[in-house]
C-alpha positions as CSV (number, residue, x, y, z in Angstrom):
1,X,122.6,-97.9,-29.4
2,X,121.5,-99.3,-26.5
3,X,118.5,-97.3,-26.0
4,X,117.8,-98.1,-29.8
5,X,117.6,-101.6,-29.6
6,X,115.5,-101.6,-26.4
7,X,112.8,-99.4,-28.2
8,X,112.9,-101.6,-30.6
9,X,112.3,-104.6,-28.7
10,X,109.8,-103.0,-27.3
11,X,107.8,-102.3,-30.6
12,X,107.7,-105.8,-31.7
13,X,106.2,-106.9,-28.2
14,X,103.3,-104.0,-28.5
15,X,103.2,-105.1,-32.3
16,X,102.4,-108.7,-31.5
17,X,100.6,-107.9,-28.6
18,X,98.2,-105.5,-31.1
19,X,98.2,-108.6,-33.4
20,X,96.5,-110.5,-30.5
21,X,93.6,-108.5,-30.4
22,X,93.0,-108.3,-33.5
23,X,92.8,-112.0,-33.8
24,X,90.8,-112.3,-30.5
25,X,88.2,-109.6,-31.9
26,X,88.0,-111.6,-35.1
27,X,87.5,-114.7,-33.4
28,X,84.8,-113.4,-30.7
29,X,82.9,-111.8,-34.2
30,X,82.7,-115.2,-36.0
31,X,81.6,-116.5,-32.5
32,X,78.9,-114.2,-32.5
33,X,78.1,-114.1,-36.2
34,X,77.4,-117.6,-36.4
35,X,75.4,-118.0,-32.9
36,X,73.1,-115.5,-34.4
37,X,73.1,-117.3,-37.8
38,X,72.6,-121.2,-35.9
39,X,71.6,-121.8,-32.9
40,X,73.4,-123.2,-29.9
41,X,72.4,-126.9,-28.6
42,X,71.4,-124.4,-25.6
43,X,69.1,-122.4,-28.0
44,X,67.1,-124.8,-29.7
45,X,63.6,-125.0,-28.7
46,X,62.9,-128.3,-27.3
47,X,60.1,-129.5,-29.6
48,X,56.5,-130.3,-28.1
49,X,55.8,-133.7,-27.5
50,X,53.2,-135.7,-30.2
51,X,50.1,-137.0,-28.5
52,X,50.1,-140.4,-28.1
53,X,48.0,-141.9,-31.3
54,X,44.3,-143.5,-30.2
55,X,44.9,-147.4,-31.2
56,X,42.5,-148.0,-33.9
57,X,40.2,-151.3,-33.8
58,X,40.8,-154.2,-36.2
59,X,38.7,-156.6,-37.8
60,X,40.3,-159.5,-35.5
61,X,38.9,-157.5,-32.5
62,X,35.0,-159.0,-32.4
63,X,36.2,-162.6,-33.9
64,X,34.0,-163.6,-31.7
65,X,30.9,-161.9,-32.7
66,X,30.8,-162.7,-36.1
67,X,31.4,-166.1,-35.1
68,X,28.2,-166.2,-33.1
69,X,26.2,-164.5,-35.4
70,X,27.1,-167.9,-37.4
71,X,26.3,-169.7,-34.5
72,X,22.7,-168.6,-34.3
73,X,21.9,-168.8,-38.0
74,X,23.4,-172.6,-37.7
75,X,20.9,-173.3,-34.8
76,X,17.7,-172.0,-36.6
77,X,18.4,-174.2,-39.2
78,X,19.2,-177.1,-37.5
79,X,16.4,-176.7,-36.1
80,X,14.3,-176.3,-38.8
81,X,15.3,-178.7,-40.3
82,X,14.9,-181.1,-37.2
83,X,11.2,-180.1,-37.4
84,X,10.9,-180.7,-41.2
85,X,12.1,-184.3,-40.7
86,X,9.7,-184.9,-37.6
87,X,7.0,-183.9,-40.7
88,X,8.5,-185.7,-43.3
89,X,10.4,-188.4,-42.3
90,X,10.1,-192.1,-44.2
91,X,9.7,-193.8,-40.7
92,X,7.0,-191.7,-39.2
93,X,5.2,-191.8,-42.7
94,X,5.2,-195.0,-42.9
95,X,3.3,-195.5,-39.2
96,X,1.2,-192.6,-40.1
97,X,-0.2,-194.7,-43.3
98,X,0.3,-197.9,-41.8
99,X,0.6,-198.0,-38.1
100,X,0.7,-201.5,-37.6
101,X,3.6,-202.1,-39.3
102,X,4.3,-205.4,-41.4
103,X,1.2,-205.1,-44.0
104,X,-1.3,-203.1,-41.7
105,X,-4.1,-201.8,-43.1
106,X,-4.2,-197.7,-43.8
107,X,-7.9,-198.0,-42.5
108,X,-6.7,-198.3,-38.9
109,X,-5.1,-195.2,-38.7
110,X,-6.4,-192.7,-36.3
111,X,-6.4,-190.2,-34.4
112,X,-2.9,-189.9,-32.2
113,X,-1.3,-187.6,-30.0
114,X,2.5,-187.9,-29.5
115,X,5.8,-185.7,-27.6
116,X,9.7,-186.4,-27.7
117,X,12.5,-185.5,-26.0
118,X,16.0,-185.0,-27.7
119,X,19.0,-184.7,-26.3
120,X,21.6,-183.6,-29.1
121,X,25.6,-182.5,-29.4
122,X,27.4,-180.7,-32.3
123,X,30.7,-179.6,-33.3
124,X,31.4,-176.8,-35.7
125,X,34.5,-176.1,-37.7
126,X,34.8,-172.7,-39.6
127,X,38.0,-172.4,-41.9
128,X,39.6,-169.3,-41.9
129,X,38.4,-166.6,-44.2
130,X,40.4,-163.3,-45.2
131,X,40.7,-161.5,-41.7
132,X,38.6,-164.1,-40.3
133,X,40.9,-166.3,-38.5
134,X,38.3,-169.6,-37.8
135,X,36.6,-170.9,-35.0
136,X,35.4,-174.5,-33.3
137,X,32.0,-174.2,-31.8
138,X,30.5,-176.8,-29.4
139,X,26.7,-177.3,-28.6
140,X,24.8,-179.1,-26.1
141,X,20.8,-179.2,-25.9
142,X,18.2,-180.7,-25.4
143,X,14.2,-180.6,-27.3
144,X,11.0,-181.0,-26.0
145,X,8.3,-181.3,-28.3
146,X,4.6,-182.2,-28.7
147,X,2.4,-183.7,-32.3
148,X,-1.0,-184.6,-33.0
149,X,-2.8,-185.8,-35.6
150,X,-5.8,-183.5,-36.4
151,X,-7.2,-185.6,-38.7
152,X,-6.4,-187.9,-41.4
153,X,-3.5,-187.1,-43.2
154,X,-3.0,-183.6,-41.3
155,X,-0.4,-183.5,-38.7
156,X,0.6,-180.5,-36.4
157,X,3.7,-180.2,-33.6
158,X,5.0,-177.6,-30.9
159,X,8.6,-178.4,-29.8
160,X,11.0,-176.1,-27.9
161,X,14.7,-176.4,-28.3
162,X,17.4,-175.0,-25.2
163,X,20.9,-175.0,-26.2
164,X,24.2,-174.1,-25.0
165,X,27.3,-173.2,-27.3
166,X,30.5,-172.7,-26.6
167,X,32.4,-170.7,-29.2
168,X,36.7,-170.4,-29.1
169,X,38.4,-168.0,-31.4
170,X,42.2,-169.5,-30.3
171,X,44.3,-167.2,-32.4
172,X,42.6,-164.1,-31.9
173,X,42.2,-164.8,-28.2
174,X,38.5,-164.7,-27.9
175,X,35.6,-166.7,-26.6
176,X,32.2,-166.6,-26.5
177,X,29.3,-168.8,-25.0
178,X,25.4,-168.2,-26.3
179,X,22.5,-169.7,-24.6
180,X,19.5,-170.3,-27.4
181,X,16.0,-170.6,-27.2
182,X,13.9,-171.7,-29.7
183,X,10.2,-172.2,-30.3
184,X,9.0,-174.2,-33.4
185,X,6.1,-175.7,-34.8
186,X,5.4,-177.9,-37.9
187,X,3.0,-179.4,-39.7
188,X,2.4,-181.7,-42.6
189,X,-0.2,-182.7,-44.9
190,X,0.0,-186.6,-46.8
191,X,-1.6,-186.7,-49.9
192,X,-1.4,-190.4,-51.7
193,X,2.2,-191.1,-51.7
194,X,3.0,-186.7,-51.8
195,X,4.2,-185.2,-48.5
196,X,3.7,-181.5,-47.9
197,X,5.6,-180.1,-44.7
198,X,6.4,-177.0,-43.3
199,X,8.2,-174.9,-40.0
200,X,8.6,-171.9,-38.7
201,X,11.0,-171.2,-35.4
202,X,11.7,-168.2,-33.3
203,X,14.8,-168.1,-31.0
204,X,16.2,-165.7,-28.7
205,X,19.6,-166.0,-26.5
206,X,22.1,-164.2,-24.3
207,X,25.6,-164.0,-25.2
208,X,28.6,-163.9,-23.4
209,X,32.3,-162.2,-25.0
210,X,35.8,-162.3,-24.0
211,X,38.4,-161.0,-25.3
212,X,42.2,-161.0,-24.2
213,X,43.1,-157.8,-24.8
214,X,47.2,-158.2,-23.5
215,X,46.4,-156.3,-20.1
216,X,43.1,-157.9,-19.0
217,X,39.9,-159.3,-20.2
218,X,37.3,-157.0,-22.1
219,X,34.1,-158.5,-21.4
220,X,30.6,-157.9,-22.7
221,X,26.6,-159.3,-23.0
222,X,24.2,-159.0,-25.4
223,X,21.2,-160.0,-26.9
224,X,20.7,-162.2,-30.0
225,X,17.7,-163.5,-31.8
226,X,17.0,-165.8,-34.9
227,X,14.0,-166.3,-36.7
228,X,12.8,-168.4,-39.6
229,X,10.8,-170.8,-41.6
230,X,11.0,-174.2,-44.0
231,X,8.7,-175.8,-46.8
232,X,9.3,-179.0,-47.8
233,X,7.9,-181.1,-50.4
234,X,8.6,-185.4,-50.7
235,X,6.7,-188.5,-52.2
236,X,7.1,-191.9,-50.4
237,X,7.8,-194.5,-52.8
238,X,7.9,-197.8,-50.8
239,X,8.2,-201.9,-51.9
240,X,7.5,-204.4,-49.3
241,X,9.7,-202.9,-46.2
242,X,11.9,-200.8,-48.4
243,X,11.5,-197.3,-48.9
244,X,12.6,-194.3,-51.1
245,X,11.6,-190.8,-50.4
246,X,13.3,-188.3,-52.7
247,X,13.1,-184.4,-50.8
248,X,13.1,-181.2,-51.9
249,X,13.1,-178.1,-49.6
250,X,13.4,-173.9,-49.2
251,X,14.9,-172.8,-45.9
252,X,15.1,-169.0,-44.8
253,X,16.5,-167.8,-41.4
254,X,17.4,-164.7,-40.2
255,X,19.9,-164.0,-37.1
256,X,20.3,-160.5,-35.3
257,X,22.3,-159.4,-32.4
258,X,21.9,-156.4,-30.3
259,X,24.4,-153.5,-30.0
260,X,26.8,-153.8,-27.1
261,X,29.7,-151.8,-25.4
262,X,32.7,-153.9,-23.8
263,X,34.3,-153.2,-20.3
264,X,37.2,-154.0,-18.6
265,X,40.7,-155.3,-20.6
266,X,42.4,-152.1,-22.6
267,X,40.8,-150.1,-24.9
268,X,37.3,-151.7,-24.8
269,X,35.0,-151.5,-27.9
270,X,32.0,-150.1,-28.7
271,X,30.0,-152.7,-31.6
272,X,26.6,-152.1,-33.5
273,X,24.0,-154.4,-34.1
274,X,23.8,-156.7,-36.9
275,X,21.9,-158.6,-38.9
276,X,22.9,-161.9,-41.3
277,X,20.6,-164.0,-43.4
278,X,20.6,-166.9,-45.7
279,X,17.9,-168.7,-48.1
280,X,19.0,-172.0,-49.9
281,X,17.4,-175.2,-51.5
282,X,18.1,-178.9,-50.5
283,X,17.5,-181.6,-52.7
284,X,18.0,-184.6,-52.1
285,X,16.6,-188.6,-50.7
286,X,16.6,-190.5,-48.0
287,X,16.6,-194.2,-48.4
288,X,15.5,-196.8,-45.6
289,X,14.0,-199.8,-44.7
290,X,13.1,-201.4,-42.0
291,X,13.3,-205.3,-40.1
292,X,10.6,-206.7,-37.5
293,X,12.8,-208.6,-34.4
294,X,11.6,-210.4,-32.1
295,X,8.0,-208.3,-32.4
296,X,10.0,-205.1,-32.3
297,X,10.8,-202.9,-35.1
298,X,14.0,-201.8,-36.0
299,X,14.2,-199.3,-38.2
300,X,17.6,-198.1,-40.4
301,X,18.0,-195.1,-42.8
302,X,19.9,-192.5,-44.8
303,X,20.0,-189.5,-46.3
304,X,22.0,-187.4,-48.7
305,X,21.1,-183.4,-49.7
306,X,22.5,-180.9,-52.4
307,X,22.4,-177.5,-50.8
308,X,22.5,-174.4,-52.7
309,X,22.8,-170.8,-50.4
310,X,21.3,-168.7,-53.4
311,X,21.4,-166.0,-50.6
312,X,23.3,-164.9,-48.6
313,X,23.4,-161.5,-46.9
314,X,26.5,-161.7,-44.4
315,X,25.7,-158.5,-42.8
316,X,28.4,-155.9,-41.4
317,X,29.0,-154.8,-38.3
318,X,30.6,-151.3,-37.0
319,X,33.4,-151.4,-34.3
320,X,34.0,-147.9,-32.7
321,X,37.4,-146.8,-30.5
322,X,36.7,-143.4,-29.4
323,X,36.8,-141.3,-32.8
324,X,38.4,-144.3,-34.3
325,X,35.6,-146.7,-36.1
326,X,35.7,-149.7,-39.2
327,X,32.8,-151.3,-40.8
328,X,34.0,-155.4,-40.2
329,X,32.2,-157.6,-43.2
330,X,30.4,-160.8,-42.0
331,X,31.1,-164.3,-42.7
332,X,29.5,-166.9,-44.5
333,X,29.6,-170.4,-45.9
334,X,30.4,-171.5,-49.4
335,X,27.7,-171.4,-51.6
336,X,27.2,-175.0,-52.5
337,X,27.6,-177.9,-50.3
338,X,26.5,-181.0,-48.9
339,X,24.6,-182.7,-45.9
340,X,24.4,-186.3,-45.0
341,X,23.3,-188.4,-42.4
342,X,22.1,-191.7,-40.9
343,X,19.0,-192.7,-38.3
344,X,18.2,-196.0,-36.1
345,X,15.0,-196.3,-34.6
346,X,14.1,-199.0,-32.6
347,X,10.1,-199.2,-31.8
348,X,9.9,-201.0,-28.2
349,X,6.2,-201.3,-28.6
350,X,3.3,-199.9,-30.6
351,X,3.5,-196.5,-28.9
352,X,7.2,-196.2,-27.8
353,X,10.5,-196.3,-29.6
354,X,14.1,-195.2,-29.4
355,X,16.5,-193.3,-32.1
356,X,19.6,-192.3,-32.7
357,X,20.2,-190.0,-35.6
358,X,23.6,-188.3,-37.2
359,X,23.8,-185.4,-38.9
360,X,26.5,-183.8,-41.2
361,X,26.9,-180.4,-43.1
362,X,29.9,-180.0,-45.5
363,X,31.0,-176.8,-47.2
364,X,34.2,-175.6,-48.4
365,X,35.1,-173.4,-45.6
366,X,32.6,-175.2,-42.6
367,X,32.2,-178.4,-41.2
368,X,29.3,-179.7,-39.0
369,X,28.7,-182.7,-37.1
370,X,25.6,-183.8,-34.8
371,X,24.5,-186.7,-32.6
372,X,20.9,-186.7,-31.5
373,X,19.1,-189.6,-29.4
374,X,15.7,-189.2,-28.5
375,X,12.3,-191.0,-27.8
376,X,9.0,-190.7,-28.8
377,X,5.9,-191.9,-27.2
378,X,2.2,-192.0,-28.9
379,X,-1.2,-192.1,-26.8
């Protein structure tokens, strides 16, 4: 018996100890099984790292550009316009028919030579348009300009214009400065109380870009250029010292600026050239008379314009970041508008006189204001 129940003991330990195994075998196949089936953390391949994407430029990134393109038309017709009214103007008509002032008679006109000198500021508000975020532009400069008489009724001028604008972009971080020359002459021809005038200018400038860029400056200098040309049509209605001169006029300019690559700053652009243009027709009057003090003259007008940009070609330009590049539209100003303005001219003698003159441009998305003093001497 007692052998019995020790043999049987020891079945039931080799009989659990066979169960065991088993199990253990299972356990270690399932292992296996599913290893093969899903990899371990261990097993997984550690997936290549994605280059890091080139930054792609945005149309905020030359702000600045466009907003000197702007600049340069806004100069060549300033200045064209400047020219026209040296032509045109009720004033100098009325001491090229009647230089004596006071009831003078036309028969002593002659022959005269004359210059100026300008000295003008300007401040230039541009709204915000789409992607464009605005600007304020600032401009000092001074003119320099010389007229004769060729003979009766024919007039001809040479003036040169040097100015220095200051453009800030503040929420795109961006600035810009452009330093303008331009060369003008007009003419005009009096016909009875008809007025015929015309200008032409050329300009050409260097600019100057920065841009914050979040880990320095990108800088950059190019060239820009504007060219373009004015006719202008009045008739000089006048009663005693009073005067009416209704105006009509057709303006053309045409600004370009040279290609240019940026340095410094992160991720500096590459920019193409452009080209923006504009034609309009202003109509409109000035109105003016003026008082003789103390043997002086002093002379006080104003002026109001319709203004109609029939044309406008705002250009494009291309901005390139390695393979990266966008085509940025230009900006313009609204297509109807207004300009206005006021002059005092005080004539110290015969030959020599003093002026002040203001001028304003209103459109939807631009504002314009400029002071001019100046003084003009005849021989």
């Amino acid at each position: 018996m007692c052998c019995a129940s020790q043999l049987s003991g020891t079945r039931q330990v080799i009989g659990l100890g066979r169960v065991r195994e088993i199990a253990a075998s299972v356990a270690l196949a399932l292992v296996v099984t599913m290893s093969a089936a899903t990899p371990g953390l261990a097993q997984v391949p550690t997936p290549a790292a994605s280059p890091t994407p080139t930054p792609s430029p945005t149309p905020t990134s030359i702000t600045y550009d466009r907003s000197v393109g702007n600049s340069a038309l806004d100069l060549g017709s300033n200045f064209l316009e400047r020219l026209g009214n040296q032509a045109s103007n009720g004033f100098n008509r009325t001491f090229r028919t009647n230089p004596g002032g006071g009831g003078a008679s036309a028969s002593t006109e002659d022959p005269r030579y004359r210059t100026w000198f300008e000295g003008y500021g300007m401040s230039v508000r541009t709204d915000a348009q789409g992607d464009f975020v605005g600007d304020k532009r600032k401009t000092v400069g001074g003119v320099a300009g010389f007229g004769a008489r060729v003979a009766p009724g024919v007039n001809l001028g040479f003036s040169v214009d040097q100015s220095h604008t200051d453009v800030d972009v503040p929420l795109a971080l961006q600035s810009a400065t452009l330093d303008l020359t331009q060369i003008g002459v007009n003419g005009s021809v009096d016909k009875g109380p008809w007025t015929w005038a015309f200008a032409a200018v050329h300009g050409f400038g260097k600019v100057r870009s920065s841009r914050d860029t979040g880990l320095g400056f990108a800088n950059a200098g190019y060239h820009a250029a504007v060219d373009g040309a004015l006719t202008e049509i009045s008739y000089y209605w006048t009663k005693d010292q009073m005067r009416v001169v209704p105006k009509g006029a057709l303006e053309y300019v045409r600004a370009t600026s040279a290609a240019f690559q940026e340095s410094g700053g992160l991720d500096p652009l590459n920019v193409g050239s452009t080209a923006l243009s504009r034609a309009r027709i202003l109509i409109g009057a000035e109105i003016g008379r003026y008082f003789i003090i103390d043997q002086k003259i002093l002379d006080l007008s104003a002026y109001g314009k319709f203004v109609d940009n029939f044309h406008q070609d705002l250009g494009s330009i291309q901005v390139s970041l390695g393979a990266q590049n966008i085509v940025v539209p230009g900006i313009g100003e609204s297509r109807y508008g207004a300009d206005a303005g006021a002059s005092a001219s005080l004539s110290l003698t015969s030959v020599a006189r003093l002026y002040v003159n203001y001028d304003g441009k209103f459109r939807n998305e631009l504002t314009s204001h400029q002071g001019t003093v100046g003084f003009e001497y005849k021989w």
